[in-house]
N, C-alpha and C positions, 0 to 999 in steps of 0.2 A: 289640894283638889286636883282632880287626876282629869286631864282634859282628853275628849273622845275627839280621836282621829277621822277622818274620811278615809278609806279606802276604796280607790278605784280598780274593779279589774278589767276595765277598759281602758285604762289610761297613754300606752303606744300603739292602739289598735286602731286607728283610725283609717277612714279610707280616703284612698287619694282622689283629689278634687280640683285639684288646679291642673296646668297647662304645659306643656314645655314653652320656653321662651325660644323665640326663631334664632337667637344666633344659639343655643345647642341642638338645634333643630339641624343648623347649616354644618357646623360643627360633625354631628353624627353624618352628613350625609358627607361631608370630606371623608369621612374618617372609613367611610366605607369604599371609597372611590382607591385609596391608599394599595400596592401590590401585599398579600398575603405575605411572601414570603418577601423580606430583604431585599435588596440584590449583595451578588458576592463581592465582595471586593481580595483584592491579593492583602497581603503581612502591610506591605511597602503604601499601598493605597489608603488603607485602615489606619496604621498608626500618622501619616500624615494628615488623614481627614481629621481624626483626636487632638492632635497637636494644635492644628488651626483652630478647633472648636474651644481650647481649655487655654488660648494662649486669649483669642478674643474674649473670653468670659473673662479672665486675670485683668485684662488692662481695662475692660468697664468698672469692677472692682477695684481698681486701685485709682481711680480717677472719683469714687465716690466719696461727699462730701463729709458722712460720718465716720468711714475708715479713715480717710485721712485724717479728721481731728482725732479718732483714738490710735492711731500711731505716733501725731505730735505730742500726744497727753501719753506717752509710755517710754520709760527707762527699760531699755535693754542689757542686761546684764549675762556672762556667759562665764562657765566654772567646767573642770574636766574630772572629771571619776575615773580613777583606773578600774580595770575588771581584769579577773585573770581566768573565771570561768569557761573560758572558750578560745585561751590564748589572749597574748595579753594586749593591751586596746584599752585607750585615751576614749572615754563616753562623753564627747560634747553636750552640753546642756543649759539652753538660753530661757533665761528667767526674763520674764514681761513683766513688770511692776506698774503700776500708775504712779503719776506723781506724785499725785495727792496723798500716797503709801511710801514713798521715798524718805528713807533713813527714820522711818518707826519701827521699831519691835514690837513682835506680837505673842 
């Protein structure tokens, strides 16, 4: 038995009916207040603003509770490939295993 569909062709057409909520409300008006363009910074200003920015993100990331348990729950392992494609070079290469995957073959 062959069932009939509905098809709507109004189905994403709807009109908008709700509100902004006041913190994007506050939101949009910071964000207007913001200078258009940057300001410049020099080479030496820029790459130390970066460094501090990615050095504070790394150390909340590594103080977080599920990294660390999946770093204690991982066997680090590390093997070297020669290559001679482009001069010849030792390709370090670290393998992260789980434990639970420790000394199985697949």
């Amino acid at each position: 038995m062959e069932e009939h569909r509905v098809s709507s062709k109004n189905l994403f057409n709807f009109p908008a009916s709700g509100q902004l909520s006041e913190d994007i409300l506050a939101y949009e008006a910071g964000k207007a207040a913001l200078p258009v363009t940057p300001p410049s910074y020099s080479d030496d200003e820029f790459v130390c603003a970066l460094r501090k920015n990615v050095d504070t993100d790394i150390r909340a990331k590594g103080k977080h509770p599920v990294l660390i348990g999946a770093a204690e729950d991982t066997v680090v392992t590390e093997f070297t490939v020669p290559t001679t494609h482009d001069g010849n070079y030792d390709v370090h290469v670290l393998v992260h295993t789980p434990k639970s995957l420790e000394g199985k073959s697949g």
